[in-house]
C-alpha positions as semicolon CSV with decimal commas, in nm:
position;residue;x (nm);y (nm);z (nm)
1;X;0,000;0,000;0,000
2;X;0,300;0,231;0,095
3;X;0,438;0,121;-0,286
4;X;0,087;0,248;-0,432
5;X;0,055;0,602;-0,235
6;X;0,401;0,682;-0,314
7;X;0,352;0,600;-0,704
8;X;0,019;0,829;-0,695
9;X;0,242;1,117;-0,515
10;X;0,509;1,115;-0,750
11;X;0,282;1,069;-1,017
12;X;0,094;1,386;-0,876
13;X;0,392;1,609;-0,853
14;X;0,505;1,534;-1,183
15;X;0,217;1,557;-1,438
16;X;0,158;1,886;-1,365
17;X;0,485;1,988;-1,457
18;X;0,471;1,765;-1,797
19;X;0,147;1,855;-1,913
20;X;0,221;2,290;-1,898
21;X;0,433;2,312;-2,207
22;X;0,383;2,146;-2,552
23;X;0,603;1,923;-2,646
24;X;0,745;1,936;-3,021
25;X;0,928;1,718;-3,238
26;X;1,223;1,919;-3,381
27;X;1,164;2,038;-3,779
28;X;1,440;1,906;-4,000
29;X;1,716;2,072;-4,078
30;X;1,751;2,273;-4,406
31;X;1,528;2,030;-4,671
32;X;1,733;1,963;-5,016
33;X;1,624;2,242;-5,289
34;X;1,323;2,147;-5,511
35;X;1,396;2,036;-5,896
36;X;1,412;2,310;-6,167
37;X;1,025;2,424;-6,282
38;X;0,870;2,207;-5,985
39;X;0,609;2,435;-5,787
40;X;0,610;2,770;-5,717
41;X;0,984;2,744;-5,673
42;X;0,955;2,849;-5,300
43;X;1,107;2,582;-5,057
44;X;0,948;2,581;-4,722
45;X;0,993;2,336;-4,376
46;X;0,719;2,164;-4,293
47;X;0,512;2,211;-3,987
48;X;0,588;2,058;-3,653
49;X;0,452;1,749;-3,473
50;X;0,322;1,743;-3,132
51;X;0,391;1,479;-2,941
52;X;0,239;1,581;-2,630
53;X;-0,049;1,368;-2,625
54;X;0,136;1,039;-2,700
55;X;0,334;1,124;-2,428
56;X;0,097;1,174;-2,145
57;X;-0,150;0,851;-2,260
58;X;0,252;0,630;-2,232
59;X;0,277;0,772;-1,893
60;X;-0,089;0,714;-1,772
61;X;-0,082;0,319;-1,896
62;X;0,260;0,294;-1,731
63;X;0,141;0,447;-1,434
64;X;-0,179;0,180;-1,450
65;X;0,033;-0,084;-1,542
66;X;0,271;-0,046;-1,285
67;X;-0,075;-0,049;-1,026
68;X;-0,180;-0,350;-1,171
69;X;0,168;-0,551;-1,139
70;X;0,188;-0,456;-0,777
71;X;-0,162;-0,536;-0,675
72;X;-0,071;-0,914;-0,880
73;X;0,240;-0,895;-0,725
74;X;0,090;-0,887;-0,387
75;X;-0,193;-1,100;-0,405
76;X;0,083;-1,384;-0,531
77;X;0,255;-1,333;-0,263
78;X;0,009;-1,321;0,017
C-alpha cells in the first residue's frame, strides 16, 4: 500500500509539470532544394509534430500498469 501512495504522489507532482508546455518534435534541418520548374519554386519546412499527447496517454498506462503488477504482485505473494 506504501508502494501504491508513493507511485500516486510522485505521479501527482510530476504531471503537472509535464502537461504545462507542448512538447514538439524538432523540424528538420535545411530540406534539399526542389527540382528546376517544380512548384512555385519556393522551398518551405514543414510544420511541426506534437507529441504531447502520446506522451501523457505512455505515462498514464505505465502508471496503471505499474498499479496493476503490484496489486498481482501482492496478491501472489500473500
Amino acid at each position: 500500500m506504501k508502494t501504491l501512495i508513493k507511485m500516486l504522489l510522485l505521479a501527482c507532482l510530476i504531471l503537472p509539470y509535464s502537461l504545462n508546455e507542448p512538447v514538439r518534435a524538432d523540424p528538420p534541418g535545411d530540406p534539399p532544394p526542389l527540382p528546376g520548374g517544380h512548384g512555385s519554386g519556393t522551398n518551405q519546412p514543414p510544420a511541426t509534430a506534437p507529441i504531447d499527447g502520446g506522451i501523457g496517454i505512455l505515462f498514464l498506462l505505465g502508471i496503471a500498469w505499474a498499479g496493476m503488477k503490484s496489486k498481482s504482485d501482492r496478491q501472489d505473494g500473500a
